[in-house]
Biopython code that builds the backbone (N, CA, C, O; Angstrom):
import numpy as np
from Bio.PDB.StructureBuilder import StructureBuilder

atoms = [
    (1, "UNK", "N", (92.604, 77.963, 27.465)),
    (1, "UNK", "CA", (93.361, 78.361, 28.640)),
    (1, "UNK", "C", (94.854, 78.448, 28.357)),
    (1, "UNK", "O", (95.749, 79.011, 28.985)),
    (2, "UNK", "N", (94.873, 77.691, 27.168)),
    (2, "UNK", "CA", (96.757, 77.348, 27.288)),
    (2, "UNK", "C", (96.963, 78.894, 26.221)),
    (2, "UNK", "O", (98.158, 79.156, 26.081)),
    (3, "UNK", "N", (96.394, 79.491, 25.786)),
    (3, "UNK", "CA", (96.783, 80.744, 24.938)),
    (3, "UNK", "C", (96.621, 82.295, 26.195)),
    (3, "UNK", "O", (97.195, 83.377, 26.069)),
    (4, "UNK", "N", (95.754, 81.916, 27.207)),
    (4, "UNK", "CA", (95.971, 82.730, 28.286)),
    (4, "UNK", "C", (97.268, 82.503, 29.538)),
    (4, "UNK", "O", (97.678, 83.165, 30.491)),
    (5, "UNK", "N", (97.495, 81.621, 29.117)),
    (5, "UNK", "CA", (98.890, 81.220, 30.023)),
    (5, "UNK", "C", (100.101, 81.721, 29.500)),
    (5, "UNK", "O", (101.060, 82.178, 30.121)),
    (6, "UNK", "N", (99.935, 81.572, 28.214)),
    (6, "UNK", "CA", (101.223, 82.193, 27.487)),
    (6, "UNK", "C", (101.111, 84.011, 27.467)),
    (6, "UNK", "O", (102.001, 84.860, 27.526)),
    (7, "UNK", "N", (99.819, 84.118, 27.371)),
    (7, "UNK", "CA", (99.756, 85.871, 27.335)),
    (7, "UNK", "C", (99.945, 85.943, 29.022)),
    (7, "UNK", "O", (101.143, 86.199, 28.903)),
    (8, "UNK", "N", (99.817, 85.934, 30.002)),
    (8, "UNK", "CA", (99.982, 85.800, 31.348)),
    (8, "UNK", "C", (101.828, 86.015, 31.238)),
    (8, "UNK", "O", (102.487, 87.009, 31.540)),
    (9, "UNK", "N", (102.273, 84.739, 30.716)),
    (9, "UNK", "CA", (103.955, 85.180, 31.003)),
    (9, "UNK", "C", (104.608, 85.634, 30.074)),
    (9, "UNK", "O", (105.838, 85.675, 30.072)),
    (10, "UNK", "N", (103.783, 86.088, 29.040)),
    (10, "UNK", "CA", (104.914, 87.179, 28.635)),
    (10, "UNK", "C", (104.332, 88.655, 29.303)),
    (10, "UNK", "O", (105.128, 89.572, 29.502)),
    (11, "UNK", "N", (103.100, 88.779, 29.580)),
    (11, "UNK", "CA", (103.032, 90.204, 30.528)),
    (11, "UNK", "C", (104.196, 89.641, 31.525)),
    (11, "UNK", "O", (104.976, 90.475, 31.986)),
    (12, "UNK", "N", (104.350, 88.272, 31.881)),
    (12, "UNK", "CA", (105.779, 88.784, 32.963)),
    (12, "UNK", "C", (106.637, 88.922, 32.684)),
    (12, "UNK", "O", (107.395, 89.548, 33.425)),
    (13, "UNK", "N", (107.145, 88.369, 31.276)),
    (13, "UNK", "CA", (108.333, 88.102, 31.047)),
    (13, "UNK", "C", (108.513, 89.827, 30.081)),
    (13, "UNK", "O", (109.578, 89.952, 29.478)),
    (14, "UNK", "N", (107.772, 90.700, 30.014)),
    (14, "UNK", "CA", (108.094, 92.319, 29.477)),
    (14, "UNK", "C", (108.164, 93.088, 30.574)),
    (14, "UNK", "O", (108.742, 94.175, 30.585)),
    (15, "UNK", "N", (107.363, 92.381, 31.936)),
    (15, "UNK", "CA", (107.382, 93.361, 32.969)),
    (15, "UNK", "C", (106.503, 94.168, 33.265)),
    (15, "UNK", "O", (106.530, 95.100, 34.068)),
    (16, "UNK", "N", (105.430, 93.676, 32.372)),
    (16, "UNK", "CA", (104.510, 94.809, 32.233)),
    (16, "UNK", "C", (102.824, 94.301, 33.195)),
    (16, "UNK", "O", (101.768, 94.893, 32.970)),
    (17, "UNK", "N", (102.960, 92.960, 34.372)),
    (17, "UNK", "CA", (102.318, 92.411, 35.281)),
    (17, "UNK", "C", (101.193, 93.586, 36.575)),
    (17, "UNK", "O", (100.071, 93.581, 37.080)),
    (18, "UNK", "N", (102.066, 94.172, 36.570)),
    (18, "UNK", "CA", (101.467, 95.468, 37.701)),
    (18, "UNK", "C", (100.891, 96.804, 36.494)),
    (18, "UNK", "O", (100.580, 97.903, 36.952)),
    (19, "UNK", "N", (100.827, 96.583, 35.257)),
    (19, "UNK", "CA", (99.864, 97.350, 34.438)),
    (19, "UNK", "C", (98.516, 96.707, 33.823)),
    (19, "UNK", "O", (97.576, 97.352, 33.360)),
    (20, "UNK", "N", (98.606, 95.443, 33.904)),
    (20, "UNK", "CA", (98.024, 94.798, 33.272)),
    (20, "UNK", "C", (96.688, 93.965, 34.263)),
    (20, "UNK", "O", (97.035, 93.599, 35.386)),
    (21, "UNK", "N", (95.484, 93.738, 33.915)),
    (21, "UNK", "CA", (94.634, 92.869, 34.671)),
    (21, "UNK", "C", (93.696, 92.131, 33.140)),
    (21, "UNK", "O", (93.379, 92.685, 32.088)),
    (22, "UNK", "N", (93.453, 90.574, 33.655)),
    (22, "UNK", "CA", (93.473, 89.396, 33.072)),
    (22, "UNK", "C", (92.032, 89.491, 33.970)),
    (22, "UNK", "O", (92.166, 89.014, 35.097)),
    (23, "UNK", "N", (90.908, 89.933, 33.719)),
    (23, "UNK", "CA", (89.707, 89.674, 34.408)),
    (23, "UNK", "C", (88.442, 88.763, 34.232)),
    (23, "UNK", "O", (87.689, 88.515, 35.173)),
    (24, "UNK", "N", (88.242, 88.232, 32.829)),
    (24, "UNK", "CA", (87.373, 87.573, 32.078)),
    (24, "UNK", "C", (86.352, 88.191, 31.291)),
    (24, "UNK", "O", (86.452, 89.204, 30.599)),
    (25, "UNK", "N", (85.580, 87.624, 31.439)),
    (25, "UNK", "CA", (84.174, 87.964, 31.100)),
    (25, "UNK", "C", (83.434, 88.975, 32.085)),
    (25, "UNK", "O", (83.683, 88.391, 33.139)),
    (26, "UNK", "N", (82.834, 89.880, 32.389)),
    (26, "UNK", "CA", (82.517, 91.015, 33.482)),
    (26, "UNK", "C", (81.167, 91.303, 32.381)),
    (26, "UNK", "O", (81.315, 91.456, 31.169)),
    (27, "UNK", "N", (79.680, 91.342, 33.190)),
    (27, "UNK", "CA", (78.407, 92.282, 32.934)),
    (27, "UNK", "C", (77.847, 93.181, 33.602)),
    (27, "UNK", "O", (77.526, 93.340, 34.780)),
    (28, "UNK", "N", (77.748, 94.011, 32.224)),
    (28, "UNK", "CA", (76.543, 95.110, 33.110)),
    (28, "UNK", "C", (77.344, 96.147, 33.922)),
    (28, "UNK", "O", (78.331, 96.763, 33.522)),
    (29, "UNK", "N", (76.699, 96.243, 35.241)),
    (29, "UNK", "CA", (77.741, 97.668, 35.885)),
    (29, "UNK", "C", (79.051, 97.094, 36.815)),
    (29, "UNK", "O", (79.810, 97.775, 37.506)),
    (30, "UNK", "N", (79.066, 95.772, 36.629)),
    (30, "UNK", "CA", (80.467, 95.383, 37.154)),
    (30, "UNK", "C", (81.596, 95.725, 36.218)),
    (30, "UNK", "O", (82.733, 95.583, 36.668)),
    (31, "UNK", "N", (81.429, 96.219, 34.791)),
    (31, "UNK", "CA", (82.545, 96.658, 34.386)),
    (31, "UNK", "C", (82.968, 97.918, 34.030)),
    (31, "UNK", "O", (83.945, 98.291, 33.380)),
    (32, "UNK", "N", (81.611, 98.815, 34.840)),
    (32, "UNK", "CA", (82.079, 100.131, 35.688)),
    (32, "UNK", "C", (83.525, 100.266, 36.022)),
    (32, "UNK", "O", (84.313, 100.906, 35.325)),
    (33, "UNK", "N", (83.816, 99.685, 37.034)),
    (33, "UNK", "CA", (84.988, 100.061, 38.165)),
    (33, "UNK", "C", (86.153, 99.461, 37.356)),
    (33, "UNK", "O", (87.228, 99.787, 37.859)),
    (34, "UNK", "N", (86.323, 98.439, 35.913)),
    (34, "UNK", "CA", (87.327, 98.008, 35.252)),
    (34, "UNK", "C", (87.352, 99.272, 34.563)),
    (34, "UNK", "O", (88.160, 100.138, 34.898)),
    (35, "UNK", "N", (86.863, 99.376, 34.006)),
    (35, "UNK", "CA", (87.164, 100.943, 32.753)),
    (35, "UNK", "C", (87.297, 102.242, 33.113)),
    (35, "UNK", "O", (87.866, 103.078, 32.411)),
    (36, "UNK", "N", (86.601, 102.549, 34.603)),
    (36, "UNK", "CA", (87.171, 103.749, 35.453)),
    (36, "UNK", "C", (88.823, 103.417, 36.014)),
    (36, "UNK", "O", (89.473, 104.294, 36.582)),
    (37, "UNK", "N", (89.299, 102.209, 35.793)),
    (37, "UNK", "CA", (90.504, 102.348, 36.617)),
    (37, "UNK", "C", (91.978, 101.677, 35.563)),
    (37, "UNK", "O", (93.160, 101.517, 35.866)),
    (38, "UNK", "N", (91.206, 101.413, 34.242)),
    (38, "UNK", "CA", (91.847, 101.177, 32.888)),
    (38, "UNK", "C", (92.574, 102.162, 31.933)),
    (38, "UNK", "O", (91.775, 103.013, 31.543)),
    (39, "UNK", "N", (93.774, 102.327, 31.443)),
    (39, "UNK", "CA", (94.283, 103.032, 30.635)),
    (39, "UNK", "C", (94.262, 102.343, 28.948)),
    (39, "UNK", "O", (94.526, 102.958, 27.915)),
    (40, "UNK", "N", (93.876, 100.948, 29.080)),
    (40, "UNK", "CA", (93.640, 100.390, 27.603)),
    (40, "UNK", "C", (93.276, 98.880, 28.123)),
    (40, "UNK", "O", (93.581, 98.059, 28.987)),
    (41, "UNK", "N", (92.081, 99.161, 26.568)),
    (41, "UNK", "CA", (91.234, 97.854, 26.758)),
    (41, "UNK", "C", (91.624, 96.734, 25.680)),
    (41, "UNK", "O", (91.487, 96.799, 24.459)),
    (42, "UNK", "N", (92.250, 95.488, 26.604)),
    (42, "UNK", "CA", (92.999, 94.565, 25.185)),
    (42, "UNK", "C", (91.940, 93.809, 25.061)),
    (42, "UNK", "O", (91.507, 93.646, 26.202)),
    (43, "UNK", "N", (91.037, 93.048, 24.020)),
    (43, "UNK", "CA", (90.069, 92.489, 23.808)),
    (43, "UNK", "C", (90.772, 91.480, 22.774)),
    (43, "UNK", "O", (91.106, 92.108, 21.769)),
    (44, "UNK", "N", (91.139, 89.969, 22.689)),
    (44, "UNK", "CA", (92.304, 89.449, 21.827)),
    (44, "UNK", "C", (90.885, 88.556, 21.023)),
    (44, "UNK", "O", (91.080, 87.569, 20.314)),
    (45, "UNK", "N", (90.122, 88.869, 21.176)),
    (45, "UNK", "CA", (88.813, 87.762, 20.033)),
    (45, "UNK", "C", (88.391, 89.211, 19.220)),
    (45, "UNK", "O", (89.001, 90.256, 18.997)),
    (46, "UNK", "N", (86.422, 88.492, 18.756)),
    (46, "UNK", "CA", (86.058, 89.089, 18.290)),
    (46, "UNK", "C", (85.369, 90.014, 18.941)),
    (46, "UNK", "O", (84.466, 89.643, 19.692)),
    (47, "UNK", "N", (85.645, 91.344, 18.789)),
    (47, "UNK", "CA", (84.854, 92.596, 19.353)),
    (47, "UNK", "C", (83.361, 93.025, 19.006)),
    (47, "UNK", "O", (83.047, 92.995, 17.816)),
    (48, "UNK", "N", (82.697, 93.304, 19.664)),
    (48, "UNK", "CA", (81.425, 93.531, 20.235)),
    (48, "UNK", "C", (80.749, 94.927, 20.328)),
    (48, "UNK", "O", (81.042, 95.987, 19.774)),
    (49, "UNK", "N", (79.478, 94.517, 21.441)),
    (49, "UNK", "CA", (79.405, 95.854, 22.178)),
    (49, "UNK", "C", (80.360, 96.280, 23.311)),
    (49, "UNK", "O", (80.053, 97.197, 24.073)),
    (50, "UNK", "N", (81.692, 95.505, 23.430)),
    (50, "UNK", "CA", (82.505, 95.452, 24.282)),
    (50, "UNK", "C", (83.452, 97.026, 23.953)),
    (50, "UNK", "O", (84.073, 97.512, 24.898)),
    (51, "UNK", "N", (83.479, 97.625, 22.768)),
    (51, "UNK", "CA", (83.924, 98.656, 21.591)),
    (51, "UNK", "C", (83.220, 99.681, 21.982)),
    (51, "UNK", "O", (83.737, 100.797, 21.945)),
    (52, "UNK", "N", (82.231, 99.549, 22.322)),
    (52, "UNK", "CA", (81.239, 100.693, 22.265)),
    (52, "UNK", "C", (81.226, 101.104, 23.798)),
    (52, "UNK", "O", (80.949, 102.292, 23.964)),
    (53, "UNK", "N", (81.506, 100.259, 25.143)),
    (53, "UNK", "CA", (81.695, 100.393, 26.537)),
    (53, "UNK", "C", (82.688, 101.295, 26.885)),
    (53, "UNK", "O", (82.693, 102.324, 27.561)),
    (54, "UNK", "N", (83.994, 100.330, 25.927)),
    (54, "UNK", "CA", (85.027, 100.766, 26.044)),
    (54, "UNK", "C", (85.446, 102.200, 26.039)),
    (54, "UNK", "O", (85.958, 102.852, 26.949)),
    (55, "UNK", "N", (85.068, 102.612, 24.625)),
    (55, "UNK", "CA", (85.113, 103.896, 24.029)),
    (55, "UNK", "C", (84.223, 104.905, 25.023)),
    (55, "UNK", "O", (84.622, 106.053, 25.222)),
    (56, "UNK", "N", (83.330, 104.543, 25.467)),
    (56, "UNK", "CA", (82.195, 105.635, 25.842)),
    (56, "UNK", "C", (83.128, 105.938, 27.419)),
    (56, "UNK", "O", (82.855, 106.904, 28.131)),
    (57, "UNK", "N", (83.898, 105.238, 27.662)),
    (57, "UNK", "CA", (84.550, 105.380, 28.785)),
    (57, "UNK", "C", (86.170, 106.283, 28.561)),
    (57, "UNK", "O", (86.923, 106.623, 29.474)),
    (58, "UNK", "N", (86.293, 106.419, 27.667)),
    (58, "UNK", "CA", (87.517, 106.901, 26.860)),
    (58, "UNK", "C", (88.700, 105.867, 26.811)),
    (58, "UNK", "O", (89.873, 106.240, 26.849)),
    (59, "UNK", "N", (88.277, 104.365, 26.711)),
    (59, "UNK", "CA", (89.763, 104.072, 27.009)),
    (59, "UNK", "C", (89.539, 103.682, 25.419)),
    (59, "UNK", "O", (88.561, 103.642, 24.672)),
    (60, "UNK", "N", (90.876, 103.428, 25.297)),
    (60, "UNK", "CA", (91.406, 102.855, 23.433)),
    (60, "UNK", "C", (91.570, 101.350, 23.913)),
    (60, "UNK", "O", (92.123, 100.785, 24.856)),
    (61, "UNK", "N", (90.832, 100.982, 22.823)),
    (61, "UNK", "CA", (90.451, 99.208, 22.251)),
    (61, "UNK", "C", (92.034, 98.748, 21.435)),
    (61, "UNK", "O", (92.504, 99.373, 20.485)),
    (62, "UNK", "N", (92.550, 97.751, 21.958)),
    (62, "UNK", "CA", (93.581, 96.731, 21.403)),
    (62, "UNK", "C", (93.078, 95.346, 21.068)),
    (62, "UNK", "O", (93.113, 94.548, 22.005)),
    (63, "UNK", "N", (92.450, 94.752, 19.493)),
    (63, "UNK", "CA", (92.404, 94.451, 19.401)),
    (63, "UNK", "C", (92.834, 93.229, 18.087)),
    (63, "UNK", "O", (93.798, 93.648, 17.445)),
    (64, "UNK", "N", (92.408, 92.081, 17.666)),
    (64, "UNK", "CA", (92.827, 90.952, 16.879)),
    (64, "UNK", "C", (92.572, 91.888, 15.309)),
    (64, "UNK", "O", (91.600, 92.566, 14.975)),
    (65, "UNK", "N", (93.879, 91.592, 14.552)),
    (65, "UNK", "CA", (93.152, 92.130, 12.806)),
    (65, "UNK", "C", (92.920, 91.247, 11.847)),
    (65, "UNK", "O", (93.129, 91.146, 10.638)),
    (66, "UNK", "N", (92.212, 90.354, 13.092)),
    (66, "UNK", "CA", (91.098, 89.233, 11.816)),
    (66, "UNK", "C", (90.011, 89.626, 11.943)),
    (66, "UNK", "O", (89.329, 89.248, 12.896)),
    (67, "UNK", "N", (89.672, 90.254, 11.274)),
    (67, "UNK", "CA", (88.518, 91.071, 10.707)),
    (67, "UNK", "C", (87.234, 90.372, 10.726)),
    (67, "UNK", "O", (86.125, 90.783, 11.067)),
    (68, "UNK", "N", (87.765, 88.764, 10.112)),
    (68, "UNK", "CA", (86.454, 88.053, 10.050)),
    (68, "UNK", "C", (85.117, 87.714, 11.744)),
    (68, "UNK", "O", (83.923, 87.428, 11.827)),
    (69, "UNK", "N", (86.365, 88.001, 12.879)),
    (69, "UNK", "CA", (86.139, 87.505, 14.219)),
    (69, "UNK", "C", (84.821, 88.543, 14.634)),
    (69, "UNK", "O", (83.959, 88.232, 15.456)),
    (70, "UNK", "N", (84.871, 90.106, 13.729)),
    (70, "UNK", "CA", (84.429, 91.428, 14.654)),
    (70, "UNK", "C", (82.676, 91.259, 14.685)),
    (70, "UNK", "O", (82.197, 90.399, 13.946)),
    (71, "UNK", "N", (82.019, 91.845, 15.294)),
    (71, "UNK", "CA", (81.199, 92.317, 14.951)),
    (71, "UNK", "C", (80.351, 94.125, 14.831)),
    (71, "UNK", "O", (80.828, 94.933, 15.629)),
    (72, "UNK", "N", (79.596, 94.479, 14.221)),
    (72, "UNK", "CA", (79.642, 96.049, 13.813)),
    (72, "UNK", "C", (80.133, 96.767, 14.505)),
    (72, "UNK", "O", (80.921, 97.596, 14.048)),
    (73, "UNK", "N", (79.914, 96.723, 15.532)),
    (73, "UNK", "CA", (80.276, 97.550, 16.294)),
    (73, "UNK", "C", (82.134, 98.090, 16.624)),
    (73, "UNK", "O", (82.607, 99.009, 17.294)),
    (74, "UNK", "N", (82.717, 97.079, 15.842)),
    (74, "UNK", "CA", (84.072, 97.322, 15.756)),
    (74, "UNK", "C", (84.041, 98.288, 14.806)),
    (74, "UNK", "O", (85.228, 98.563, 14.980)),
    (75, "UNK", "N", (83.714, 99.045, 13.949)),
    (75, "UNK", "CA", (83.651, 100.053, 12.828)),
    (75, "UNK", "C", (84.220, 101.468, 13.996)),
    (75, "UNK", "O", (85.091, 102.259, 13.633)),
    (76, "UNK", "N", (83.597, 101.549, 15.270)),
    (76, "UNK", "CA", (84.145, 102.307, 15.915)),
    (76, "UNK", "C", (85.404, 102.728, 16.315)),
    (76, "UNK", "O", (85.783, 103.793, 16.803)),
    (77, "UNK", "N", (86.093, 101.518, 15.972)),
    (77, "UNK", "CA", (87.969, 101.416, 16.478)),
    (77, "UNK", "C", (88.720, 102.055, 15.304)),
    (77, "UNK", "O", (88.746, 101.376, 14.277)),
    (78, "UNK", "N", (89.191, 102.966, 15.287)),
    (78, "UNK", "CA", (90.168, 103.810, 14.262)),
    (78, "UNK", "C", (91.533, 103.583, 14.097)),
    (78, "UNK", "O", (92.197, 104.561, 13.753)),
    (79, "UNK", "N", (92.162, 102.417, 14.278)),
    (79, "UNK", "CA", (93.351, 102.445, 14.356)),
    (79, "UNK", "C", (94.239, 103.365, 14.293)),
    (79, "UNK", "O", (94.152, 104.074, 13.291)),
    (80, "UNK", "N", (95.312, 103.675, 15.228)),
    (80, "UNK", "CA", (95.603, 104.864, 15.770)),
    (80, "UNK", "C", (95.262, 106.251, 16.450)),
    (80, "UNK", "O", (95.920, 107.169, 16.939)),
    (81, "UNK", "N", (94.229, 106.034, 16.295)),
    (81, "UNK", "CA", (93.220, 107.233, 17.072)),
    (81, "UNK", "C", (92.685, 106.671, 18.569)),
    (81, "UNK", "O", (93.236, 106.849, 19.655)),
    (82, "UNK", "N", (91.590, 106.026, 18.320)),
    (82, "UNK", "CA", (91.108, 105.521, 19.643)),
    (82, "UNK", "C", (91.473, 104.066, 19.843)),
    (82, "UNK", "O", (90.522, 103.480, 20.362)),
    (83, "UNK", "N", (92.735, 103.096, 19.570)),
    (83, "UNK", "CA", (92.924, 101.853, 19.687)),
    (83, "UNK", "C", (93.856, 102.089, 18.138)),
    (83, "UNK", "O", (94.348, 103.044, 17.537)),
    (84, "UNK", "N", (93.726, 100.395, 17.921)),
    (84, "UNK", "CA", (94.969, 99.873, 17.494)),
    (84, "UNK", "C", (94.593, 97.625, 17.431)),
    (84, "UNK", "O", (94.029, 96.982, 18.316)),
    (85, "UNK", "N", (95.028, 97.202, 16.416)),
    (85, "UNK", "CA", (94.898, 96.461, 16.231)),
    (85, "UNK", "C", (96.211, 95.609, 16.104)),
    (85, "UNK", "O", (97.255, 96.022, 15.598)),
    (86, "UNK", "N", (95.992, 94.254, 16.681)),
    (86, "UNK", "CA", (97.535, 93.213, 16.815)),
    (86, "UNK", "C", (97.303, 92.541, 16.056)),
    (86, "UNK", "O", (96.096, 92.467, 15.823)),
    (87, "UNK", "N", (98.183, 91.684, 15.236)),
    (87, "UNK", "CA", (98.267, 90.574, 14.613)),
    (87, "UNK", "C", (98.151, 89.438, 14.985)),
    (87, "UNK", "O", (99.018, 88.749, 15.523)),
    (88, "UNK", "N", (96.937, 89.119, 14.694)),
    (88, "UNK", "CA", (96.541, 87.481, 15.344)),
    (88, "UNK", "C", (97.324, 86.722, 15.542)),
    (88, "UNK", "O", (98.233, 86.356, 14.796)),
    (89, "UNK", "N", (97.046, 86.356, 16.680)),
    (89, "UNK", "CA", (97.750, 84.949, 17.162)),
    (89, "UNK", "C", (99.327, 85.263, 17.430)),
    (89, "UNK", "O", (100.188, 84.447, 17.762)),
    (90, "UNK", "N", (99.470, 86.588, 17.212)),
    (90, "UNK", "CA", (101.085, 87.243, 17.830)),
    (90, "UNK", "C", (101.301, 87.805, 19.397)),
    (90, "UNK", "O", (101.312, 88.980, 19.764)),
    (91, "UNK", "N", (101.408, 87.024, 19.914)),
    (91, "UNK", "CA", (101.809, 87.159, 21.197)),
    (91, "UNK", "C", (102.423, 88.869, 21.224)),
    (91, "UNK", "O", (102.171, 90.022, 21.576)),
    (92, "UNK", "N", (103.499, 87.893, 20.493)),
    (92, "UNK", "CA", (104.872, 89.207, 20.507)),
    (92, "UNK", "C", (104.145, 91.058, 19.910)),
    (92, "UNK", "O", (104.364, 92.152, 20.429)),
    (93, "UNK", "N", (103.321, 90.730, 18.733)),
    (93, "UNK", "CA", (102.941, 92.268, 18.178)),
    (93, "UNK", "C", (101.976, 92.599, 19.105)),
    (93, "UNK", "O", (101.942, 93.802, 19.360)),
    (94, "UNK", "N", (101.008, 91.756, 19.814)),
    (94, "UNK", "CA", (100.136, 92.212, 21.269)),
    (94, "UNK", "C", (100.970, 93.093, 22.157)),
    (94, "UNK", "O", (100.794, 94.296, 22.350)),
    (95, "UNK", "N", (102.029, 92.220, 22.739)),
    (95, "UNK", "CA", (102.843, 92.697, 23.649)),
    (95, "UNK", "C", (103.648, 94.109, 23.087)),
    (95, "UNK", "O", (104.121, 94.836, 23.961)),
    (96, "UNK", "N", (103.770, 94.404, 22.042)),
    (96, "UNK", "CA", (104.712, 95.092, 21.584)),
    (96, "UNK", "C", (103.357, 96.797, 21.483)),
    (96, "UNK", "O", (103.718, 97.868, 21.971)),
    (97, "UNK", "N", (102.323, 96.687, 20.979)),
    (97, "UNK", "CA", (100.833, 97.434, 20.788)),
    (97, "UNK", "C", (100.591, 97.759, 22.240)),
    (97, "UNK", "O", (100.340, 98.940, 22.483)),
    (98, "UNK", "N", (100.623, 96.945, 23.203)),
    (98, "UNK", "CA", (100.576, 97.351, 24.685)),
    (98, "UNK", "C", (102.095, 98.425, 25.180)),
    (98, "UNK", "O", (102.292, 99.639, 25.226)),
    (99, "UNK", "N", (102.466, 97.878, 25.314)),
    (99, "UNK", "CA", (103.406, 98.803, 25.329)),
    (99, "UNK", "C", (103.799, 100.186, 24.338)),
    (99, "UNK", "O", (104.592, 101.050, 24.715)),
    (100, "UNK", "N", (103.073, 100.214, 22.980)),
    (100, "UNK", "CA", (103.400, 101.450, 22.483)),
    (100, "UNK", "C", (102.232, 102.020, 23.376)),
    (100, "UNK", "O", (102.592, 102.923, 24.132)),
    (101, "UNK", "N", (101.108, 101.720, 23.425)),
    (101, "UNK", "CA", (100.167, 102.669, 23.856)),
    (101, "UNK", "C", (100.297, 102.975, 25.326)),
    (101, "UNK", "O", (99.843, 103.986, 25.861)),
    (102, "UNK", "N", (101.076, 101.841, 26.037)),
    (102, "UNK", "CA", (101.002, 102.569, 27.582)),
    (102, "UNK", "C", (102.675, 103.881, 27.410)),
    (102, "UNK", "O", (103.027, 104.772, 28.184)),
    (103, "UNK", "N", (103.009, 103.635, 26.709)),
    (103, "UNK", "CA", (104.390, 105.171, 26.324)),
    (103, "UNK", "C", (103.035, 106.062, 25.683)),
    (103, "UNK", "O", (103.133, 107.216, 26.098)),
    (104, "UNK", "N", (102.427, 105.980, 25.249)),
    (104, "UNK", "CA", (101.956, 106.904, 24.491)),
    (104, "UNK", "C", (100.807, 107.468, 25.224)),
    (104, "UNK", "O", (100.684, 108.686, 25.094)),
    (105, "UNK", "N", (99.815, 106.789, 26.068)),
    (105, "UNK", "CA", (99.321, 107.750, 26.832)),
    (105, "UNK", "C", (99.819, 108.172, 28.446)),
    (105, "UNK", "O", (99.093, 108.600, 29.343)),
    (106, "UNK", "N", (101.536, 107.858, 28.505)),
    (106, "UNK", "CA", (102.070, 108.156, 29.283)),
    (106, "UNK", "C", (102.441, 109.689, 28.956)),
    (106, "UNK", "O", (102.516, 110.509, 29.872)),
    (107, "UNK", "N", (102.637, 109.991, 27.808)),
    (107, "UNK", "CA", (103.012, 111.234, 27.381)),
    (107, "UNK", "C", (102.044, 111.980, 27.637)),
    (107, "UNK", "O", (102.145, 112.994, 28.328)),
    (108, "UNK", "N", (100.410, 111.351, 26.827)),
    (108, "UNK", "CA", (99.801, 112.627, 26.649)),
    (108, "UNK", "C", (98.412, 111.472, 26.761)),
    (108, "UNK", "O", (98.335, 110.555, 25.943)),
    (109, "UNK", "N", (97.237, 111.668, 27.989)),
    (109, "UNK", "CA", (96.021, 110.853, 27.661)),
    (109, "UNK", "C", (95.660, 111.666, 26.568)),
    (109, "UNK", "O", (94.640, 111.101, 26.173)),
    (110, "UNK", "N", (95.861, 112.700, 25.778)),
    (110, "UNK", "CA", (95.282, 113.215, 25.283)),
    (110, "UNK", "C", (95.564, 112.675, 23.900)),
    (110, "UNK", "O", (94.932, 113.235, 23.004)),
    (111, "UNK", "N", (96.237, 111.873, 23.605)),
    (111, "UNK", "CA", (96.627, 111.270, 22.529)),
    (111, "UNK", "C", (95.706, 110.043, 21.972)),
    (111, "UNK", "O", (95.857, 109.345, 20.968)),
    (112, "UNK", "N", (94.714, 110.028, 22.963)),
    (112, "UNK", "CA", (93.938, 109.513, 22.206)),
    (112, "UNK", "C", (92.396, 110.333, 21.786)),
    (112, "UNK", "O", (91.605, 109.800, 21.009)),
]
sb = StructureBuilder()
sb.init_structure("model")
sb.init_model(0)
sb.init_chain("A")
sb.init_seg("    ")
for serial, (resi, resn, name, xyz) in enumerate(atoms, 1):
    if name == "N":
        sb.init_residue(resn, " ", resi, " ")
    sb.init_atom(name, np.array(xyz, "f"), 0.0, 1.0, " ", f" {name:<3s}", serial, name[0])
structure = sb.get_structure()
């Protein structure tokens, strides 16, 4: 909890609170209405079939580049194409990856 508290205030402390939702764990077709209303999916563990939801929905995956955490289904994430990967346990390069990608599909969704 204490590593979601700190990601909590620095989304406040960048400003970036009213882009961002902190939802948990979500199954099945309850995470319908998250990914219809999502511009990027931050996933800060190891990735899943959570990669494969994501994507099929078009949003781009932000996730951890400890590699050891993933499972196959991360092979799908292209860094720079459809997502983008942060440096573990960096608050700051999370925060910094969120923000390139919300400029970047501010320009163009088509950029991904």
């Amino acid at each position: 909890m204490a590593i979601l508290t700190e990601i909590i205030n620095l989304a406040k402390e960048l400003n970036v609170t009213d882009e961002v939702d902190f939802v948990g764990a979500k199954y099945g077709k309850e995470v319908h209405s998250y990914f219809l209303n999502s511009d990027l999916f931050v996933y800060p563990g190891g990735i899943g079939l959570s990669a494969l939801h994501s994507l099929s929905f078009g949003i781009p995956i932000l996730t951890t580049d400890n590699l050891s955490l993933h499972f196959p289904e991360f092979e799908l994430l292209k860094p720079g194409f459809n997502g983008d990967l942060f440096m573990d346990n960096s608050f700051e390069d999370l925060a910094n990856k969120i923000v390139k990608w919300r400029n970047n599909l501010k320009v163009s969704r088509e950029y991904m």
